[in-house]
C-alpha positions as CSV (number, residue, x, y, z in Angstrom):
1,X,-90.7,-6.5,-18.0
2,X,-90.8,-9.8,-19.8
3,X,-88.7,-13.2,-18.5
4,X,-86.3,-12.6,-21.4
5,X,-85.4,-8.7,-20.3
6,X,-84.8,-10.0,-16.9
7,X,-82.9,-12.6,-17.6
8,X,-80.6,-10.1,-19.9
9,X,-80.5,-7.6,-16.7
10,X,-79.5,-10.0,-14.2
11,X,-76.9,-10.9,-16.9
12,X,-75.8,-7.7,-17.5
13,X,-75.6,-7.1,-13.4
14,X,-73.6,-10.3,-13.2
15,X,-70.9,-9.1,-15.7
16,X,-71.0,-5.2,-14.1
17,X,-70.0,-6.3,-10.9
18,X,-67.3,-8.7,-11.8
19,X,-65.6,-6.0,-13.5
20,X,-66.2,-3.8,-10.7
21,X,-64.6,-6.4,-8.8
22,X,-61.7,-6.5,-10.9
23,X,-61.2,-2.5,-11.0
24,X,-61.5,-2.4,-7.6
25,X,-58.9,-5.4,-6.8
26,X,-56.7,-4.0,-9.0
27,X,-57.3,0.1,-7.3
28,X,-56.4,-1.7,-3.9
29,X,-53.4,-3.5,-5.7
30,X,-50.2,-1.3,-4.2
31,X,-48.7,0.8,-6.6
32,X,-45.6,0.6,-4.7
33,X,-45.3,-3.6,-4.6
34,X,-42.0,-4.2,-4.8
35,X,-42.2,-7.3,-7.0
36,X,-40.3,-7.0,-10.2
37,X,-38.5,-4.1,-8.8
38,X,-34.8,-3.8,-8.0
39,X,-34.0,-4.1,-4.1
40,X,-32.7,-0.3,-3.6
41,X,-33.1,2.9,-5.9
42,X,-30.3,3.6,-8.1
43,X,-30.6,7.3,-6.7
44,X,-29.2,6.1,-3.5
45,X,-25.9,5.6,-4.9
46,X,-25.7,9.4,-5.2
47,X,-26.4,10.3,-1.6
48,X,-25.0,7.7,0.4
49,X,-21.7,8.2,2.6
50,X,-21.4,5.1,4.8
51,X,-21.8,1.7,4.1
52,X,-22.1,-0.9,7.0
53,X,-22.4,-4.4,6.6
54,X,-22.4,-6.7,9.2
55,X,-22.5,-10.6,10.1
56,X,-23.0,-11.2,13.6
57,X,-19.6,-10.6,15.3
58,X,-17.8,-8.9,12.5
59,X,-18.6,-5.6,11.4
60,X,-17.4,-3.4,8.2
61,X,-17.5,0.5,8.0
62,X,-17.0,2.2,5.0
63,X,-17.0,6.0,5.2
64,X,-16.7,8.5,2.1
65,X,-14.4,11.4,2.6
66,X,-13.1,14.0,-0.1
67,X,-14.4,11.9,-2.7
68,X,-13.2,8.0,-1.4
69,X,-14.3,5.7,0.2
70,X,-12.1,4.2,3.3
71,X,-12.3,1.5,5.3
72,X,-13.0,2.7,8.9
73,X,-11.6,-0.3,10.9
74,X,-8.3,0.0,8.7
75,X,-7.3,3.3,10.0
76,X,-8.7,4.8,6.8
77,X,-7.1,2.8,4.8
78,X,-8.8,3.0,0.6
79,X,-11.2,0.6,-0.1
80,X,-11.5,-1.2,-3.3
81,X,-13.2,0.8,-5.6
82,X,-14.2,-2.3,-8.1
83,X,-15.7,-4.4,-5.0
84,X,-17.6,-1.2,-4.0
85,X,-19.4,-0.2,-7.4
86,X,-20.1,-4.5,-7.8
87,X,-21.7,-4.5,-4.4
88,X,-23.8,-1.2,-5.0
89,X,-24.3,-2.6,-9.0
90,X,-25.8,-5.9,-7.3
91,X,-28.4,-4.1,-4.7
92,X,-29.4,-1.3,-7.3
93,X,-29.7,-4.0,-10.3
94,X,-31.0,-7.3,-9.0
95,X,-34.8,-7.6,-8.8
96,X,-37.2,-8.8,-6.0
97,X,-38.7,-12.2,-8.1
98,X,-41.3,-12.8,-5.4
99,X,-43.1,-12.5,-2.3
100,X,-42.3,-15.7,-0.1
101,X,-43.8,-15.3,3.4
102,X,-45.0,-12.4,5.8
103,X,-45.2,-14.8,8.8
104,X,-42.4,-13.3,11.4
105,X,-41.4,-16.7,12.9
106,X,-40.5,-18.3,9.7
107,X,-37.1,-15.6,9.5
108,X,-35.3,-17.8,11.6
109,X,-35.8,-20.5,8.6
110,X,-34.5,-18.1,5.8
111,X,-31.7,-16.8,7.6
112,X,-32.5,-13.3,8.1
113,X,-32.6,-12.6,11.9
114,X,-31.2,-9.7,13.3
115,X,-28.7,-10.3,15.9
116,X,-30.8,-8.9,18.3
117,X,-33.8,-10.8,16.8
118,X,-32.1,-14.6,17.3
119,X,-32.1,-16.9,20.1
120,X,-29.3,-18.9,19.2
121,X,-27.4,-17.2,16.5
122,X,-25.3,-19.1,14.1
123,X,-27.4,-20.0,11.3
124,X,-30.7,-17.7,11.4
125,X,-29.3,-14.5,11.3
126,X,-28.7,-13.2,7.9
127,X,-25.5,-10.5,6.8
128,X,-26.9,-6.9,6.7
129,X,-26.2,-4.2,4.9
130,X,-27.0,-0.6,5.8
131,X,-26.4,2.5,3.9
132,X,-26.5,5.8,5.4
133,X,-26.8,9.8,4.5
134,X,-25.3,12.3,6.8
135,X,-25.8,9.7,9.8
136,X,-29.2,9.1,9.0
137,X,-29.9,4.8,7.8
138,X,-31.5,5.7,4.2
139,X,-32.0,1.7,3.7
140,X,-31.0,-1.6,4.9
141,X,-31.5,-4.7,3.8
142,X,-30.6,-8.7,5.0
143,X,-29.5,-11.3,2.8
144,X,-30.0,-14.8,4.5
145,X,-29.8,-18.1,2.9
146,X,-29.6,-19.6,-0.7
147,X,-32.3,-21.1,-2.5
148,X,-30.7,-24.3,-3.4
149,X,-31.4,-25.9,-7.2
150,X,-32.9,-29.6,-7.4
151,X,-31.2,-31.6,-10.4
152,X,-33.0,-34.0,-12.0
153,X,-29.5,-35.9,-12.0
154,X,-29.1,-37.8,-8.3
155,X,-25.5,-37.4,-8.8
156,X,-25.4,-33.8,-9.3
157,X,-25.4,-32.0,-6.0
158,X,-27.6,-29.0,-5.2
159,X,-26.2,-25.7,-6.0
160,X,-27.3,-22.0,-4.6
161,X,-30.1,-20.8,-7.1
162,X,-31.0,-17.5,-5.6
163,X,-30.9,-15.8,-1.9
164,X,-33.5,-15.0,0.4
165,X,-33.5,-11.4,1.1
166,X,-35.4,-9.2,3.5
167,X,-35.7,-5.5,2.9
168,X,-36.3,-2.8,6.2
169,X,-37.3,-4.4,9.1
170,X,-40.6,-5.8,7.7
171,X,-40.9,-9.7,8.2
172,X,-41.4,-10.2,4.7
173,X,-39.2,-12.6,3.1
174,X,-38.6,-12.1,-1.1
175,X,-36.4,-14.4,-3.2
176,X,-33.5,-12.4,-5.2
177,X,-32.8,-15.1,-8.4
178,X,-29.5,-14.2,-8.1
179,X,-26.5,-15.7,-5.3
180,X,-26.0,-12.6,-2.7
181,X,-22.8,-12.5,-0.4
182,X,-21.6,-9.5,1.1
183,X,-18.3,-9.5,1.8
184,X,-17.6,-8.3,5.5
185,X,-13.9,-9.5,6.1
186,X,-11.4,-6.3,5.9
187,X,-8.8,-7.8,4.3
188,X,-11.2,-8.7,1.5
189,X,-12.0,-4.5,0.8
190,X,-8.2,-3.3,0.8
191,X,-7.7,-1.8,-2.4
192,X,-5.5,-4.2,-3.9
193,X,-4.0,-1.8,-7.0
194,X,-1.6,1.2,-5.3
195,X,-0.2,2.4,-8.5
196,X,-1.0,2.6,-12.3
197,X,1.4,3.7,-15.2
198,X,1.5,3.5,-18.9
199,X,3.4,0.6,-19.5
200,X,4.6,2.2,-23.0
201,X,5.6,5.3,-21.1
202,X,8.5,3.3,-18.8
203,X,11.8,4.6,-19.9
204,X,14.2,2.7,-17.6
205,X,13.6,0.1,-15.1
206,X,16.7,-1.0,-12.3
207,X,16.7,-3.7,-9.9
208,X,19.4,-3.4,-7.4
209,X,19.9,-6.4,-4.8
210,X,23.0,-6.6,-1.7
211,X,24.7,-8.4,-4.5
212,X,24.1,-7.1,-8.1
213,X,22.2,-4.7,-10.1
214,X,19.6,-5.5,-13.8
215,X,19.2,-2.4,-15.5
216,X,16.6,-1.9,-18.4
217,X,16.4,1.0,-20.9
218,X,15.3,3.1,-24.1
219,X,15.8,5.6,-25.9
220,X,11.8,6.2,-26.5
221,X,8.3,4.8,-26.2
222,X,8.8,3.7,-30.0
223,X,11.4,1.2,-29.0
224,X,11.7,-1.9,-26.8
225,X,13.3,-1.8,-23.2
226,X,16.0,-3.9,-23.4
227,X,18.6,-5.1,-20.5
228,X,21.7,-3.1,-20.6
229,X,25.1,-4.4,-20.0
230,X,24.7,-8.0,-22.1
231,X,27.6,-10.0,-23.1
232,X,28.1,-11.0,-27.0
233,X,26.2,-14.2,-26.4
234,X,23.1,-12.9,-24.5
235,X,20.1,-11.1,-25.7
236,X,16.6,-9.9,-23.6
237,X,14.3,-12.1,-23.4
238,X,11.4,-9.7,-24.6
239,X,8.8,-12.0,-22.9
240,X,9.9,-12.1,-20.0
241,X,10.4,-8.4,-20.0
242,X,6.9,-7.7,-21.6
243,X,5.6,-9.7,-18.4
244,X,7.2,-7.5,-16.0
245,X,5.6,-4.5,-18.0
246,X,2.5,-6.0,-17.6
247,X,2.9,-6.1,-13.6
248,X,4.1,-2.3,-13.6
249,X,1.3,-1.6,-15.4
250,X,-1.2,-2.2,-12.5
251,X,0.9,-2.4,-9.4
252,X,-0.9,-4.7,-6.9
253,X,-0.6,-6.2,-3.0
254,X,-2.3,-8.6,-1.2
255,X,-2.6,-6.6,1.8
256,X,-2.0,-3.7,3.6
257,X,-0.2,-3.7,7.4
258,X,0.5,-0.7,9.5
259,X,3.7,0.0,9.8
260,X,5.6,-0.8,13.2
261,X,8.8,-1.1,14.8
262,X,8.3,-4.9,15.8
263,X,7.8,-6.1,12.5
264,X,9.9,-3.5,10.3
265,X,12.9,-5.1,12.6
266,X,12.5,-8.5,11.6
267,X,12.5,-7.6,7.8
268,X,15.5,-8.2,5.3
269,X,16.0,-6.3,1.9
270,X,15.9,-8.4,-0.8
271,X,15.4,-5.9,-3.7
272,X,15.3,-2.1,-5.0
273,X,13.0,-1.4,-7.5
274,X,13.6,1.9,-9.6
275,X,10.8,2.8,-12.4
276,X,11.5,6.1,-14.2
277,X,8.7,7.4,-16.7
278,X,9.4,9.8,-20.0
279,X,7.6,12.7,-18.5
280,X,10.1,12.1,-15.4
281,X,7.9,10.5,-12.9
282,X,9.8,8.1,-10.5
283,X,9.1,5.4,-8.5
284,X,10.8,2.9,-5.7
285,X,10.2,0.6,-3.6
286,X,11.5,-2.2,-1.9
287,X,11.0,-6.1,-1.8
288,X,11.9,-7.1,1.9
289,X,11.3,-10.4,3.4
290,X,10.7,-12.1,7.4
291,X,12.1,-15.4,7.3
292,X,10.2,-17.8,10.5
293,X,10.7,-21.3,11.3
294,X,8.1,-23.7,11.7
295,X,9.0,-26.5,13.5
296,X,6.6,-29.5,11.9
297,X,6.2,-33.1,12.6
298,X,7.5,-34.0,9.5
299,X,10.2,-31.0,8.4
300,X,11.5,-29.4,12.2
301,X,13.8,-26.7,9.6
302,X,10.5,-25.7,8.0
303,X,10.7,-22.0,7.0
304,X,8.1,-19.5,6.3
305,X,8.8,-16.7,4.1
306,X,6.5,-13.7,4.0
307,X,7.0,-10.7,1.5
308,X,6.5,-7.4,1.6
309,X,6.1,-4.5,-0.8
310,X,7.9,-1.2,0.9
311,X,7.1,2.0,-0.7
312,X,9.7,4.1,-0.8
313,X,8.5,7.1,-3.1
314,X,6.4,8.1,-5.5
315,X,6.8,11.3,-7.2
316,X,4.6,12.5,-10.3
317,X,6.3,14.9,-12.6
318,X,2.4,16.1,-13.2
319,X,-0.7,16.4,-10.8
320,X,-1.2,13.0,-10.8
321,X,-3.7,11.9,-7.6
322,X,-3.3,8.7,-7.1
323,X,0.6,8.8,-7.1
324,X,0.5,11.4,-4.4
325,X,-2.0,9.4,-2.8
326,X,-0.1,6.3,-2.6
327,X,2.8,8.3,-1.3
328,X,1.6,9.4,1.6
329,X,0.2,5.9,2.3
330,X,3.9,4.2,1.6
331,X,4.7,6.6,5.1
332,X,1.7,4.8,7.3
333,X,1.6,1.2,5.7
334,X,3.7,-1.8,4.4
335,X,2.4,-4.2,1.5
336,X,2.2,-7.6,2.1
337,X,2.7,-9.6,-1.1
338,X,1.6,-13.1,-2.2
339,X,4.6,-15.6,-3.3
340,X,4.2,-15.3,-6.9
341,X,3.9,-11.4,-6.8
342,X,7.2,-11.5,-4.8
343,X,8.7,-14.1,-7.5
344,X,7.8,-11.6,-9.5
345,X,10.1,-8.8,-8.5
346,X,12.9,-11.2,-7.4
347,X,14.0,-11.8,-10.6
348,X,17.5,-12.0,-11.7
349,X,19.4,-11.0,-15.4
350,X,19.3,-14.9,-15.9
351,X,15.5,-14.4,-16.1
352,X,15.3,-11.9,-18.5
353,X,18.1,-12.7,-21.2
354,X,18.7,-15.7,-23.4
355,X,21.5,-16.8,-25.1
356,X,22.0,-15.4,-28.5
357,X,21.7,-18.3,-31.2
């Protein structure tokens, strides 16, 4: 063979092998690396009936049954249904961006120690999330600490650019681009909405208080509800009353407390609330109140009013669910309210009329 051939079959060699090489790197390449893809399958979702996420000394349980999910440390109470599918959106949508280290003793670093992995606790253990199937963990995951951002401007601070997740119990650390925070306080999950109506369908509305009573009617969904009983020189103020509409619409709390004798005795009545719909579903509840002193520096007659949302009945003329849902729960819990929900509903006709020009 002549010193040209040779020198064309050693090149040819050369450029075999480094595809070879190639091929072979990218046969050994995982077919299953979890870069690029989202941090739990969407199928999941379908399968799962408890959710557990923890941060080391607090703990969350949410169970499904008949169809809900319920907040196990709240006595069952319903869990918000729009904080559940955005935490199950986030873990089945957000994407792994990239492999950051596989060394063990770096997890403290990140955040995303189990508590039975850390030492000393507050800061390198991360909030974990389990989901579960018929008792049996189908995936869990950590979320630990943000990436921070790095302005080019000295006096912009640094803002949280991302999260450091851990997936299993694997020591490999991946970066999620987007901020991760899993909620774990209770209060946080109460389903905040108890009741939903068409606000076109309310035919009357009455507020009754110890000392007088604002009644709203009409004659159809085709007209406006309008106070009753005005003088010559009043007329309803239609904003105000389109507001109140709006609240009865999607009838919300702040929070949900068991009922009990203790507190229940320490609660005034403040208002009545009557709804009645065209196709003759009712609703009432109450507005009470606990009045407590707290004796300041500065103001010793301070007071402290708390509101609260008592459920009286709710009765559906059709089979409406959720009403007869939230009726049974009216029997177990009171609705603590925030001040400008209770404004709301403590409202007198003063509010809702204006003088006639």
């Amino acid at each position: 063979m002549s010193k040209r051939n040779l020198i064309i079959a050693a090149a040819l060699l050369i450029i075999i092998a480094i595809f070879v090489n190639l091929y072979s790197k990218k046969n050994k390449r995982p077919g299953d690396s979890p870069i690029g893809k989202q941090i739990a399958r969407i199928e999941l979702v379908e399968t799962i009936d408890e959710i557990v996420i923890e941060k080391q000394e607090t703990a969350l349980h949410l169970h499904k049954k008949a169809h809900r999910w319920l907040i196990t440390e709240k006595n069952e109470f319903p869990a918000n249904t729009q904080k559940l599918v955005e935490l199950l959106d986030s873990i089945t949508t957000y994407r792994l961006a990239a492999l950051v280290t596989k060394d063990k003793d770096r997890l403290a670093h990140f955040g995303l120690l189990l508590n039975e992995e850390a030492k000393n606790g507050e800061g390198t253990t991360g909030t974990q999330l389990v989901l579960k199937s018929k008792g049996k963990v189908v995936f869990k995951m950590i979320a630990g600490k943000n990436r921070d951002s790095v302005s080019s401007n000295p006096n912009l601070p640094s803002r949280p650019d991302g999260t450091y997740v851990r997936i299993g119990e694997t020591a490999a650390v991946y970066l999620v681009k987007e901020n991760i925070n899993f909620e774990t306080q209770l209060d946080a999950w109460v389903q905040k909405v108890l009741i939903t109506m068409n606000k076109d369908q309310i035919k009357s509305v009455q507020f009754e208080s110890p000392g007088s009573r604002l009644r709203f009617e009409r004659e159809n969904s085709d007209k406006k509800l309008l106070v009753t009983d005005l003088s010559s020189s009043e007329i309803t103020d239609e904003e105000a009353v389109k507001e109140m509409l709006d609240e009865l619409e999607t009838l919300s709390v702040y929070n949900a407390i068991q009922r009990n004798s203790d507190l229940e005795n320490r609660l005034g009545l403040k208002s009545e609330i009557s709804v009645t719909l065209f196709d003759g579903s009712k609703l009432n509840f109450q507005i009470l109140v606990k009045t407590e002193k707290k004796t300041l520096e500065k103001d010793k007659d301070n007071v402290v009013e708390t509101h609260y949302l008592n459920l009286l009945s709710a009765s559906p003329a059709g089979k409406n669910a959720d009403w007869k849902e939230i009726n049974e729960l009216g029997k177990s819990w009171l609705f603590e309210l925030e001040k400008w929900q209770a404004t709301n509903w403590l409202k007198t006709k003063k509010d809702f009329t204006k003088a006639r020009k």
